[in-house]
C-alpha positions in Angstrom: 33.0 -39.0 10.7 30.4 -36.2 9.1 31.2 -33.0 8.8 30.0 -29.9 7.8 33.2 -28.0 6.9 36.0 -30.5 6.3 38.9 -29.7 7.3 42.1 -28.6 5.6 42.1 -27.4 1.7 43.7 -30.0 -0.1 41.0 -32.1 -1.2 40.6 -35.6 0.7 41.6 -39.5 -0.4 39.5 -42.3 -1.5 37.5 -42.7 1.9 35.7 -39.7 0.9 32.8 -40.5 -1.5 31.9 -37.0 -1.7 33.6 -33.8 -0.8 32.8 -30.1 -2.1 34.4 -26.8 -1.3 33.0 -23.3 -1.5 30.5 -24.6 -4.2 28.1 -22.4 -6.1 26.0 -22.6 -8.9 24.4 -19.9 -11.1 22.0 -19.8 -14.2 21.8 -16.4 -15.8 21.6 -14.3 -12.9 19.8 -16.9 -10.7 22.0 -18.1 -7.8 20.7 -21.2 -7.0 23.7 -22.9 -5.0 26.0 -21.1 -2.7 29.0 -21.7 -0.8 28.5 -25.4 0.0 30.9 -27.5 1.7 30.3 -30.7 2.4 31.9 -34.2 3.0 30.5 -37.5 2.7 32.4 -41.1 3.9 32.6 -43.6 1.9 30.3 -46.5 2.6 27.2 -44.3 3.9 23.7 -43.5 3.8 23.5 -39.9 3.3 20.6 -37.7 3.4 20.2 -34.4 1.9 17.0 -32.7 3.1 15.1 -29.7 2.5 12.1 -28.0 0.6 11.6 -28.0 -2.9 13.1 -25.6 -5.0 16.1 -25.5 -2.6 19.0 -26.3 -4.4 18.8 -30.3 -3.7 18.7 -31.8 -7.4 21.4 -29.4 -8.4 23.6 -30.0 -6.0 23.0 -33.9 -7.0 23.8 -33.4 -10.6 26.8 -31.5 -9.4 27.7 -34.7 -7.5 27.3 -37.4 -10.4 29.2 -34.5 -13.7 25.8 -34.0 -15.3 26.7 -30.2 -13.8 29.3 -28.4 -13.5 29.7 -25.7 -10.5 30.1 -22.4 -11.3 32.6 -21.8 -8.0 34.2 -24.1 -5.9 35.9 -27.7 -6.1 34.4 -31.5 -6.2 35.6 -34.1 -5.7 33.7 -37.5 -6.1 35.4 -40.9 -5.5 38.6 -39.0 -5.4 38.4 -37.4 -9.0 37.1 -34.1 -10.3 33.7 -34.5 -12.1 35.1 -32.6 -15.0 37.7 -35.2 -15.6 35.3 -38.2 -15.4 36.1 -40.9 -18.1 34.4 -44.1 -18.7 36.2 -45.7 -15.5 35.2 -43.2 -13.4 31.5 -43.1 -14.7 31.2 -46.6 -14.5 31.5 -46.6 -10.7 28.7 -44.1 -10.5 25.2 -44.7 -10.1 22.0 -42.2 -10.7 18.6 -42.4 -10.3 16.3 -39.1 -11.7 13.2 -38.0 -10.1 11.5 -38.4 -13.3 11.1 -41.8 -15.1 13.5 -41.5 -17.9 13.2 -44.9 -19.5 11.4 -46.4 -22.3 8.1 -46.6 -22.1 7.4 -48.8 -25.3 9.7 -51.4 -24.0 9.5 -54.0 -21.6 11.3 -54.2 -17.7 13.7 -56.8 -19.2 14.7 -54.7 -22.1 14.8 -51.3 -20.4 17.6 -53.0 -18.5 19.0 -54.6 -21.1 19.6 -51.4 -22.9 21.3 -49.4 -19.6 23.5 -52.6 -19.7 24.6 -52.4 -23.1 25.4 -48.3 -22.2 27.6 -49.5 -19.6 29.6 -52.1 -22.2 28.3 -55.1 -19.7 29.2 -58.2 -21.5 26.6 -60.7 -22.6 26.7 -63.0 -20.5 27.5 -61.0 -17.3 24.4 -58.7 -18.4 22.2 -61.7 -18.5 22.9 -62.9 -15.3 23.4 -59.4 -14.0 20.1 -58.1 -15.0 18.2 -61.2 -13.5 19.7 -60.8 -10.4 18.8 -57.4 -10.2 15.5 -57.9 -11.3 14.5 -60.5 -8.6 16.1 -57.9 -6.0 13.7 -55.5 -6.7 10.3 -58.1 -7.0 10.5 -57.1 -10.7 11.7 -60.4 -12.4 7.8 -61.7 -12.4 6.9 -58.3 -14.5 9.7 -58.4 -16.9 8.1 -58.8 -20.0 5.5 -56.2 -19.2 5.7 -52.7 -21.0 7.6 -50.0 -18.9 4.1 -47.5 -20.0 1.5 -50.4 -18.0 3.6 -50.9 -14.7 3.2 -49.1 -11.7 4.4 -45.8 -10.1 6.2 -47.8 -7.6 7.2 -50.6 -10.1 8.6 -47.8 -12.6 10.6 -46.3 -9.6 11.9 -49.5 -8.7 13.3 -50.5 -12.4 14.5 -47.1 -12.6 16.5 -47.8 -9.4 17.7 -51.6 -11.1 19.0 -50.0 -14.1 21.1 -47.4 -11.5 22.2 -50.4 -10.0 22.6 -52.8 -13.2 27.2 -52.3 -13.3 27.3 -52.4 -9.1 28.2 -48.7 -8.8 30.4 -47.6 -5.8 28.6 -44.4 -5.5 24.8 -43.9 -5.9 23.0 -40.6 -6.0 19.2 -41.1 -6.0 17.2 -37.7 -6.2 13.7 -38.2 -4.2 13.8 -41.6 -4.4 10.0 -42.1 -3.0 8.0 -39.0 -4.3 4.3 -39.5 -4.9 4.9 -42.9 -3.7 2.4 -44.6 -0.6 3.9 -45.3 3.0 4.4 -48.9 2.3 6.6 -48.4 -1.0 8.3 -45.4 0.6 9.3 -48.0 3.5 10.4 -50.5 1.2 12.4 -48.1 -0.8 13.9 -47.1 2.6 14.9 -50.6 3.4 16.5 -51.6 -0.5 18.5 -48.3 -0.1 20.1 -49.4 3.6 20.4 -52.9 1.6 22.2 -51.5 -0.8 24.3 -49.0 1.7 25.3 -52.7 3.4 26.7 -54.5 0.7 29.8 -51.6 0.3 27.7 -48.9 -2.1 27.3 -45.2 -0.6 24.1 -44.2 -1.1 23.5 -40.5 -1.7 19.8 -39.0 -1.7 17.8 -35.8 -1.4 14.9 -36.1 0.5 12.0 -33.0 1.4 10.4 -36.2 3.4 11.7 -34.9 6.4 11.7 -37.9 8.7 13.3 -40.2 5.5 16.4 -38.6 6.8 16.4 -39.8 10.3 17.0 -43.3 9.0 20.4 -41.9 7.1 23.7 -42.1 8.7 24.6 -38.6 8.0 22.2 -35.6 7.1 22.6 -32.0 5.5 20.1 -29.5 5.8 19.5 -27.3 2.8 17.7 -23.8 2.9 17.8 -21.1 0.3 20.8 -22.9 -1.7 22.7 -23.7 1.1 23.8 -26.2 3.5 22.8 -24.6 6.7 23.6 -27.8 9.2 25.1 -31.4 8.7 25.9 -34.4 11.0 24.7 -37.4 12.1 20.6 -37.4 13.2 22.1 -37.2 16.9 24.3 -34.7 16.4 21.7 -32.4 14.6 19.4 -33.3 17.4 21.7 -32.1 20.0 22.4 -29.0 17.8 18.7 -28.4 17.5 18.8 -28.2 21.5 15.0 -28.8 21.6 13.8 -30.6 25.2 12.4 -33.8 25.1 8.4 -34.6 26.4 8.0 -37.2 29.5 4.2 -38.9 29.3 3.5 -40.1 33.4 0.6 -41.7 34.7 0.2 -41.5 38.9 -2.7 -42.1 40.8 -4.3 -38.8 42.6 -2.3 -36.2 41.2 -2.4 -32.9 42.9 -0.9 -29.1 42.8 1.6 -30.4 45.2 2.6 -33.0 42.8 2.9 -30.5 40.1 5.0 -28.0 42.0 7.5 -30.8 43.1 7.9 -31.9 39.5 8.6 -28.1 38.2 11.1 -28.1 40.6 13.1 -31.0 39.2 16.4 -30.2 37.4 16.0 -29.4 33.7 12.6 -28.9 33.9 10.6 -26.9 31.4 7.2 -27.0 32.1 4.7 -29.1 33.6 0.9 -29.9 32.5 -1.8 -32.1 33.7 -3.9 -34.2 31.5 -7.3 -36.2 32.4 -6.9 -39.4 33.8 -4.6 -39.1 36.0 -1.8 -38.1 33.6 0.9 -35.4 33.5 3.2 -34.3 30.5 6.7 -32.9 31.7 8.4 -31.0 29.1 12.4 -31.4 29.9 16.0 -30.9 28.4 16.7 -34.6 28.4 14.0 -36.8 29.2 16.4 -40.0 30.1 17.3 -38.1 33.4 14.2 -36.7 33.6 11.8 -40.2 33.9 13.9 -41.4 37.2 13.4 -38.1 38.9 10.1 -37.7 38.0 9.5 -41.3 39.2 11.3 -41.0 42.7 10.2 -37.6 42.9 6.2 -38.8 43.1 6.7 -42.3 44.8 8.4 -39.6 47.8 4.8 -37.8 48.0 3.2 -41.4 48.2 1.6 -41.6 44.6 1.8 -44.9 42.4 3.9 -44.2 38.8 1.4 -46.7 36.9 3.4 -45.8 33.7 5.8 -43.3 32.5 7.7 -43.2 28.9 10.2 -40.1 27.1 9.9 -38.7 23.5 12.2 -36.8 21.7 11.0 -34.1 19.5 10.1 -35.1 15.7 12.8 -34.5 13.4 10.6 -32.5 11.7 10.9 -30.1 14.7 14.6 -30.5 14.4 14.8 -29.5 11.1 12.3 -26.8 11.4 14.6 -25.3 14.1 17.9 -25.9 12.5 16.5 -24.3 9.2 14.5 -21.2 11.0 18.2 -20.6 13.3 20.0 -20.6 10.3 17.2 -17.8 8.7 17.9 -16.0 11.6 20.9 -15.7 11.3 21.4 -14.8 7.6 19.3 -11.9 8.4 21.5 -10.8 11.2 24.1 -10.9 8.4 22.8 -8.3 6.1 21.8 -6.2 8.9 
């Protein structure tokens, strides 16, 4: 289960790969996190979404000890960040938006090095790091110089070393930025690989419909999390009406007026050939009642289909209610 406000105070058990409290974080004077609670299971594929400059890479940090909060309680994998020792750090994984590597040395030995930071033995590492390697479609450029791959090859060897000791819990901060459709899709794909095999997977995201795909999603505005649930639960939160595409032969102002007249029903358009968009608060009821509703007055449904909104509308809603409503608030 995903919530936004767990509940309880005591902090939760091992199930719980993530869980914050009342977090905020400050530099100088700059409030840049505030008052985030959140709760991720273990075993996930969490998305945190929002614009840039939002808070997401700090909150991140927070997650993985490379930060500490200024307010508030974490807990990841059951410990405190600020008690992290190697054990602890060895079940975490991170990948950086920037590439932090070597750029003077090759695939192989970038990962050769993060396995020796990790204490992987030799003969483990060896094995290790080709196994990795061939996951990723990097084993064939190994011996190539970090500096003379790719974009998408240097974000995929950044995410090998991450994976290099099998962490338990994975943070990876904008995972496909600057990266085409096709590599941000195969990105997508290794990360719900990964989520399968046991890891959780933890990313931030401003590629809105990225976080669709995730099990859970929290929507960050201003510093804060302003929504969080599964994609269907946010959707349903969202409350935005669905959009029903039917094509009839002969359509008339009759037609029309008996489909505005239809339960839930929004609004009501015609389009040329024949077509009519029906804007609706759930188009699954809506499509049989449009259907019956037209073959009554004689006309011929030739085709009909329902959309739901983007999730780019959803967030845009979510994050424009929650505006909203902070303003209300200091009125």
């Amino acid at each position: 289960m995903t919530t936004l406000a767990p509940d309880g105070d005591a902090p939760p058990g091992p199930e719980v790969a993530l869980w914050m409290r009342g977090v905020g974080r400050r530099f100088g004077d700059l409030q840049v996190l505030s008052d985030i609670d959140l709760e991720v299971p273990e075993g996930h594929l969490w998305g945190l979404v929002g614009p840039s400059g939002c808070g997401k890479t700090t909150l991140a940090r927070i997650a993985v000890g490379l930060l500490a909060p200024t307010e508030g309680e974490v807990r990841t994998l059951d410990v405190s960040p600020g008690a992290f020792g190697p054990r602890e750090r060895q079940r975490l994984g991170y990948l950086p938006q920037e590439f932090s590597l070597y750029p003077m040395l090759t695939v192989q030995q970038n990962a050769r090095f993060v396995a020796g930071l990790y204490g992987m033995g030799w003969l483990h590492r060896r094995r290790r790091i080709r196994e990795v390697l061939r996951y990723l479609d990097l084993w064939d450029a190994r011996r190539r110089l970090a500096q003379d791959v790719s974009g998408g090859m240097k974000r995929r060897l950044s995410l090998a070393c991450a994976l290099l000791h099998e962490p338990r819990f994975l943070v990876v901060d904008e995972p496909t930025a600057g990266l085409d459709p096709v590599l941000r899709m195969r990105i997508r794909d290794l990360l719900r690989d990964i989520q399968s095999r046991g890891t959780t997977v933890f990313l931030t995201t401003q590629i809105i419909e990225e976080a669709e795909y995730c099990d859970g999603v929290a929507v960050m505005r201003a510093g804060r999390v302003v929504a969080a649930g599964s994609p269907a639960a946010l959707r349903s939160r969202a409350g935005l009406p669905d959009t029903v595409s039917v094509v009839a032969d002969g359509l008339d102002r009759g037609d029309l007026a008996a489909l505005w007249d239809l339960p839930g029903v929004q609004h009501v358009r015609t389009l040329p050939g024949g077509r009519a968009q029906v804007v609706a608060e759930q188009g699954e009821r809506a499509v049989p009642a449009i259907t019956d509703a037209l073959r009554d007055r004689g006309r011929a449904v030739t085709a009909i289909d329902s959309q739901e909104a983007s999730f780019e509308d959803v967030f845009l809603r979510l994050v424009e209610d929650a505006r909203v409503q902070q303003a209300s608030e200091v009125e």
